[in-house]
C-alpha positions as CSV (number, residue, x, y, z in Angstrom):
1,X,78.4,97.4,71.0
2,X,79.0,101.0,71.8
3,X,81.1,101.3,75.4
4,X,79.7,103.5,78.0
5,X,82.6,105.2,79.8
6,X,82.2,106.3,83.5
7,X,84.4,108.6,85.2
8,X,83.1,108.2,88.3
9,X,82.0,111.5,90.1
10,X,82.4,112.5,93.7
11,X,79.1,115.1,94.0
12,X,77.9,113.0,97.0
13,X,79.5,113.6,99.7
14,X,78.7,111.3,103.0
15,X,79.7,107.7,104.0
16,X,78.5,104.0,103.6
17,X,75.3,103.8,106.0
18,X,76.8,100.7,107.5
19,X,79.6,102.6,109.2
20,X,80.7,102.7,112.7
21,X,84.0,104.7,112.6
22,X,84.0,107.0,115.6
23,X,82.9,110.8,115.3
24,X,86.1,112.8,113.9
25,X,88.1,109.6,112.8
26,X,88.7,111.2,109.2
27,X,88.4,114.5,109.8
28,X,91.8,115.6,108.8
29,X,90.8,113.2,105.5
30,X,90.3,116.5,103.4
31,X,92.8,115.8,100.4
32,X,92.1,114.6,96.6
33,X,94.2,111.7,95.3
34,X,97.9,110.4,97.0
35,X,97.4,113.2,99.2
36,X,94.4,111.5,100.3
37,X,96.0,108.7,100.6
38,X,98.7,110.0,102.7
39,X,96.3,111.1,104.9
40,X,94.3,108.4,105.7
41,X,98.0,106.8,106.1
42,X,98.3,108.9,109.3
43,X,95.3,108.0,110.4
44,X,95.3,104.3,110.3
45,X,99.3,103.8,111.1
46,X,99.4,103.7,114.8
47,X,97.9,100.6,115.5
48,X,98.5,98.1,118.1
49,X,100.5,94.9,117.0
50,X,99.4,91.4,117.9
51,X,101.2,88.6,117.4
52,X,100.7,86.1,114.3
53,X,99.2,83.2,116.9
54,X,96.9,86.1,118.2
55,X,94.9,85.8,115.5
56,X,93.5,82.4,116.1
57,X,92.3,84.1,119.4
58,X,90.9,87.3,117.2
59,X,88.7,84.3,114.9
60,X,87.5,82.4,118.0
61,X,86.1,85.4,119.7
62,X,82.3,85.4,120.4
63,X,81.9,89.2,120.0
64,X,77.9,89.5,118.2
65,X,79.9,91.3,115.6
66,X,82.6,89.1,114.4
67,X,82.7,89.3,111.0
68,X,84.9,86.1,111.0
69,X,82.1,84.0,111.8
70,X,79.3,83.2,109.6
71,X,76.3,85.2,110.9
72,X,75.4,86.2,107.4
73,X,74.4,83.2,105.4
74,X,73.5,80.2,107.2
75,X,74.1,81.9,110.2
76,X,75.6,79.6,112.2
77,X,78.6,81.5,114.0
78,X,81.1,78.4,111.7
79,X,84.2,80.1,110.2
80,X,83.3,82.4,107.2
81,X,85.6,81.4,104.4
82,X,85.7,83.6,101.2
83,X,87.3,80.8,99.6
84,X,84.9,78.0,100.1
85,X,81.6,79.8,101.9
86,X,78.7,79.2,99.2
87,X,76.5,82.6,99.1
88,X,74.6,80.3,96.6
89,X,72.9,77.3,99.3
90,X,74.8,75.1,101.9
91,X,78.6,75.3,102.4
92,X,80.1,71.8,101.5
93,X,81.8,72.7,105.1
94,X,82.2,74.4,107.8
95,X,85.0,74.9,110.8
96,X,84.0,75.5,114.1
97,X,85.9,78.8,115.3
98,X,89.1,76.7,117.4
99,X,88.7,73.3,115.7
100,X,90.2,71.9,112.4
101,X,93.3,74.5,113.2
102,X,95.6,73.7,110.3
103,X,98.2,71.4,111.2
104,X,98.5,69.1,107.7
105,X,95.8,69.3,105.0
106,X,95.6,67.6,102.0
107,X,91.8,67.8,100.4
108,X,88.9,70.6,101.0
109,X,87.4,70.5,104.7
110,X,90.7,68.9,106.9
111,X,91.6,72.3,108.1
112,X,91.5,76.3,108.4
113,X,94.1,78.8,108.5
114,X,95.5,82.0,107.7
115,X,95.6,83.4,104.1
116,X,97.5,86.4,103.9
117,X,95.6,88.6,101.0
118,X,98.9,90.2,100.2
119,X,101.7,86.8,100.8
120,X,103.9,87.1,103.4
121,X,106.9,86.4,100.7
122,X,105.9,89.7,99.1
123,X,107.3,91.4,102.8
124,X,109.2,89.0,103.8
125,X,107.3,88.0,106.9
126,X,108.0,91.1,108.4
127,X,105.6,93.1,111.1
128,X,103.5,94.6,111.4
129,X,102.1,93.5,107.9
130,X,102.5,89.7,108.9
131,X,100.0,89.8,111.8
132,X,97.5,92.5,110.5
133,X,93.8,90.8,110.0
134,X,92.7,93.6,107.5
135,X,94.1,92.0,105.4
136,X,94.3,88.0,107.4
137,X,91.4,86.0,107.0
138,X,90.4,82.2,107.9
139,X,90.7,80.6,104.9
140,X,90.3,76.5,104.0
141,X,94.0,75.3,104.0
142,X,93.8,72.8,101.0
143,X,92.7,76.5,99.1
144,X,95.1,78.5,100.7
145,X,97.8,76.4,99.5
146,X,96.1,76.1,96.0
147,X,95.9,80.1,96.0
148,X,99.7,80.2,97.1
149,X,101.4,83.5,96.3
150,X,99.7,84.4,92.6
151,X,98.0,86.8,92.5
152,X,93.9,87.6,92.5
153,X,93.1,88.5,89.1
154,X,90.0,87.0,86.3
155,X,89.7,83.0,85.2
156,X,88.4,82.0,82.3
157,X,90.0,78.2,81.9
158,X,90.6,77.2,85.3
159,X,93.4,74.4,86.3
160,X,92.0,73.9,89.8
161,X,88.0,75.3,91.1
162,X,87.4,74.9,94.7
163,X,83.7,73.6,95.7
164,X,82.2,76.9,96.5
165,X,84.1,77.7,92.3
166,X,86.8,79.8,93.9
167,X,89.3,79.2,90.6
168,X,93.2,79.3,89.8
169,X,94.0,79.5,85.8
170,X,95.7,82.4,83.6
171,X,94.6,86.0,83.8
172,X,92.3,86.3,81.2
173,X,94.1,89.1,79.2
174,X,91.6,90.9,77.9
175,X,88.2,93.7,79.2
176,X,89.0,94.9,82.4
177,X,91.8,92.2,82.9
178,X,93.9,93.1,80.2
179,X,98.2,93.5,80.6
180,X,98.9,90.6,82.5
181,X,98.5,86.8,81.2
182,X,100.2,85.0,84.1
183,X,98.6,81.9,86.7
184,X,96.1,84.5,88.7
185,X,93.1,83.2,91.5
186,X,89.7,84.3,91.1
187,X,87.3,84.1,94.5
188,X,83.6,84.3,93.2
189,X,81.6,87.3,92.7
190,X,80.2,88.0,96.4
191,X,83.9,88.2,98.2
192,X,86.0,89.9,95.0
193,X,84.8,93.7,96.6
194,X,85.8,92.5,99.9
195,X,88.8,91.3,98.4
196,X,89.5,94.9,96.5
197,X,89.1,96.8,99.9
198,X,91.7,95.2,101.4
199,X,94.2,95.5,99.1
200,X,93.3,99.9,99.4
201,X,94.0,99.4,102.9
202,X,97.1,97.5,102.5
203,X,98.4,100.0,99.9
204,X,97.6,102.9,102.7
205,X,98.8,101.4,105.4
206,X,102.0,100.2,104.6
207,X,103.0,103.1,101.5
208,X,106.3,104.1,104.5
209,X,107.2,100.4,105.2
210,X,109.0,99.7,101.9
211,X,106.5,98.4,100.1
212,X,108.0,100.5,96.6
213,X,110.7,97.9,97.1
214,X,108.3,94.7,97.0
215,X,108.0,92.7,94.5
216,X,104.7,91.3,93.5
217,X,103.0,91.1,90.3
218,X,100.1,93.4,91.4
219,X,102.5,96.0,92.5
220,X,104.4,98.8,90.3
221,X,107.5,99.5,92.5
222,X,106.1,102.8,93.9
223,X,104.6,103.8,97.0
224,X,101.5,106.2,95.9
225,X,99.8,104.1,93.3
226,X,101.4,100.7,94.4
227,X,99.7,98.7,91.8
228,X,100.3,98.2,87.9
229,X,97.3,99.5,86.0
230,X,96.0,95.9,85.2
231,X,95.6,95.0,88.7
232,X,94.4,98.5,89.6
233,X,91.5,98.1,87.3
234,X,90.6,94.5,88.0
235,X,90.4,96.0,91.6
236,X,88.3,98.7,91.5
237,X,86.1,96.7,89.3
238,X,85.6,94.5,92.2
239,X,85.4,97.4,94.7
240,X,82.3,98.8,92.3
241,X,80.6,95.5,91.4
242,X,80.2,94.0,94.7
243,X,79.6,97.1,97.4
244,X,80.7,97.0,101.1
245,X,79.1,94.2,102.8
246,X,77.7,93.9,106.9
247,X,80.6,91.2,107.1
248,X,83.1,93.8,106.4
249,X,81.8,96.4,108.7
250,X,82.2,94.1,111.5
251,X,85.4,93.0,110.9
252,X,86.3,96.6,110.6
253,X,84.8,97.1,113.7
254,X,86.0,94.0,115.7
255,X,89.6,94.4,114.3
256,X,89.7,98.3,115.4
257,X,88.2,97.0,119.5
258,X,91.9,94.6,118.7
259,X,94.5,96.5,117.4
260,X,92.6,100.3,117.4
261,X,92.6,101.3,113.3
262,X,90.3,100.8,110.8
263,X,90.1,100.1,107.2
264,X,89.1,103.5,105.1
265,X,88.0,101.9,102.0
266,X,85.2,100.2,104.0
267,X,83.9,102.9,106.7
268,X,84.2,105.4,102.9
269,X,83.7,103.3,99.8
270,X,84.1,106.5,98.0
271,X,87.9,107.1,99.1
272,X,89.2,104.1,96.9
273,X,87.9,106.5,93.6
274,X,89.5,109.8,95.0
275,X,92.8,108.2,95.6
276,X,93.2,106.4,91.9
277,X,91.1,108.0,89.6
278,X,89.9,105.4,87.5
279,X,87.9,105.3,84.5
280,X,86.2,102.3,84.1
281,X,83.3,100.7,81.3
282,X,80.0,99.7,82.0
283,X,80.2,96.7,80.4
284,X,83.1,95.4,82.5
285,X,80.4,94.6,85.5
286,X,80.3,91.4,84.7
287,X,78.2,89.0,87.5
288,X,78.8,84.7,87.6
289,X,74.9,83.4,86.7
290,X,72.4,83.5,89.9
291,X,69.0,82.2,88.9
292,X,67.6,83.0,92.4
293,X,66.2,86.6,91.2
294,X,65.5,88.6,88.4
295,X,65.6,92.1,88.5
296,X,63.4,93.9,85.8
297,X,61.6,98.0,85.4
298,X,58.7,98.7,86.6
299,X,58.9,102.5,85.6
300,X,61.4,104.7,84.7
301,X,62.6,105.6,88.5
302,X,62.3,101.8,90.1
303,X,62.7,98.0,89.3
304,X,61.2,94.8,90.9
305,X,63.8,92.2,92.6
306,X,61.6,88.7,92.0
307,X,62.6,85.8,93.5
308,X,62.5,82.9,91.3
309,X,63.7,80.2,94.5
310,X,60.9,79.3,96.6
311,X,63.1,77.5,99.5
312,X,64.7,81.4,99.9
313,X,63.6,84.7,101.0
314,X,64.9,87.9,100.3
315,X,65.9,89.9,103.5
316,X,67.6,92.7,102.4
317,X,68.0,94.6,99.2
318,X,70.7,97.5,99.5
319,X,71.6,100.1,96.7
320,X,74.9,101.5,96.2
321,X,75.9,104.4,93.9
322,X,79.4,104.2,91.5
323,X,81.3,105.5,94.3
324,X,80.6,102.5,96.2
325,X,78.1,104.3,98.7
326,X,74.8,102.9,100.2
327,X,72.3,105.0,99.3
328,X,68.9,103.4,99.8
329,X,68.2,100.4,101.6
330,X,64.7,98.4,101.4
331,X,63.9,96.2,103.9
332,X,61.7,92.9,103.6
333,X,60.6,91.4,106.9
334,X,57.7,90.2,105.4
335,X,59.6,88.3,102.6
336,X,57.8,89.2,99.8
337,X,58.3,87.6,97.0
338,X,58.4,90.4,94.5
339,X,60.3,93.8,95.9
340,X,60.2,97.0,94.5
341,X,63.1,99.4,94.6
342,X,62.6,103.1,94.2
343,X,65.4,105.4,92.8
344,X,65.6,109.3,93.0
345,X,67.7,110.4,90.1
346,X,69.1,108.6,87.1
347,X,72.6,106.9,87.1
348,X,74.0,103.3,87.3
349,X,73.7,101.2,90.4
350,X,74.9,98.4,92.0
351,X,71.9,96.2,94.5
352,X,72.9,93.6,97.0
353,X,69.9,91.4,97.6
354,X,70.8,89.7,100.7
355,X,68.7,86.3,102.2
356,X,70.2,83.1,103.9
357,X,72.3,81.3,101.9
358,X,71.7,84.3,99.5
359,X,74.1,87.0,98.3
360,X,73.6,88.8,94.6
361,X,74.6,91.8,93.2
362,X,73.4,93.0,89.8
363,X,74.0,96.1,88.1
364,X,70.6,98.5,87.3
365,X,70.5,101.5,84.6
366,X,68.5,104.1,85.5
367,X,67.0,106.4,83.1
């Protein structure tokens, strides 16, 4: 099969519909690639440290917005874990935000904690980078301490899957993955963009606090591109494949009310591209099976979203262009069964069909 190539254009100019950054916040963001980069650096550096044990206070909170808390799938205001929360049906668990604090663990479901994205090892525990929740999340400790330090990279032959098929195993070396053939963990397809975006952020925010002298497989040793190609590519793979979610944007906008910064890569989707310059294939969007919906043409300029699960509804469908931006979004508050989606110009897309207990996202060619 002939590969497609996509250098990813920047002709649209704007930001992810979902964003809530304050008027101005990037307005000095005017740069192409590290200078970029350096920019949005000075922009998102002077942020208010909390302490580590603050951030059990920052998952508890009740703010309507917390993007901790599951609001999104079954809705429930339980602990959203990207390591064990099932986009697919019912969570095999759940935390209430303040309970099941981890303490010991030894199987899925004892306990919650804090998974550092980016291990603390890697910095050596240091601040502000040990405390940050851009990059912190609540995370089941039995998977946290499968996940340990490796890396996040693509699993074909799992040793270990976690109930909602979170997986550890050896990088597959080869597509989008190839160059590194060491343990890796893969989280499943609905949390690897959110996943992506903070690494960006973590690469921005912390390029002046030593992190070319870090040592972690994902990283090169220098402080503009940070990361080895192989990891860059298996990250902005996951940034384009699975688009900026609501959960995101309320973290981003709970975590800048706490500590007063905000991650880039979220609020501007399209930043991550101008910064790295990667060329990726079409063919390395690559989705885990949903049967809930198909997704076929009904002309040349739209396709239908069907939904094949009678005990789900479709709430939401969202497109996204290559450079990560929301650029149409079709709402279904009569839950239809059968949604059409309407496209302007031709181009690859990325749609986000959003329900409860309901998160895909499927590539569309439009001719």
């Amino acid at each position: 099969m002939k590969k497609i190539f996509l250098q990813i254009s920047l002709f649209l100019a704007g930001t992810s519909l979902y964003a809530q950054a304050p008027a101005n916040y990037y307005n000095t963001a005017t740069g192409e690639k590290f200078e970029l980069k350096t920019q949005l650096y000075n922009i998102i550096k002077g942020h208010s440290t909390k302490s580590y044990d603050a951030l059990k206070g920052l998952y508890r909170q009740t703010d309507s917005n917390n993007g901790f808390q599951d609001k999104y799938n079954e809705k429930d205001n339980t602990i959203f874990d990207i390591y064990s929360e099932n986009t697919n049906g019912k969570d095999p668990y759940n935390y209430i935000p303040g309970q099941k604090e981890c303490g010991n663990y030894s199987v899925e479901g004892d306990c919650y904690n804090r998974e550092h994205l980016i291990p603390q090892s890697v910095f050596n525990q240091a601040s502000p980078m040990v405390s940050d929740p851009l990059h912190i999340w609540p995370t089941d400790g039995k998977v946290n301490g499968v996940r340990s330090s490796f890396p996040h990279g693509v699993v074909n032959n799992p040793t270990t899957t976690s109930k909602n098929g979170s997986k550890l195993g050896p990088n597959v070396n080869s597509g989008y993955s190839a160059g590194y053939s060491g343990t890796v963990f893969e989280p499943i397809d609905e949390f690897k963009g959110d996943i992506a975006r903070a690494y960006f952020y973590f690469a921005t925010r912390y390029q002046e606090n030593g992190i070319q002298g870090w040592s972690y497989a994902m990283f090169n040793g220098t402080k503009d591109k940070v990361f080895t190609d192989t990891f860059l590519k298996i990250l902005m793979t996951w940034h384009l494949q699975d688009p900026v979610s609501q959960r995101e944007t309320d973290i981003n906008d709970l975590v800048y009310k706490y500590q007063g910064n905000r991650n880039p890569f979220v609020d501007h989707p399209e930043y991550a591209q101008k910064v790295w310059n990667v060329t990726l294939a079409t063919d390395d969007f690559v989705y885990q099976k949903r049967d809930d919906v198909k997704v076929y043409n009904k002309t040349t300029r739209s396709v239908v979203v069907k939904l094949e699960n009678n005990q789900k509804s479709i709430h939401k469908i969202s497109v996204f262009n290559l450079n990560g931006q929301l650029v149409n979004e079709v709402q279904n508050s009569t839950h239809q069964k059968e949604v059409t989606v309407d496209f302007k110009t031709p181009g690859v897309y990325i749609i986000k069909v959003v329900g409860p207990e309901m998160e895909i996202n499927r590539k569309v060619v439009i001719k």
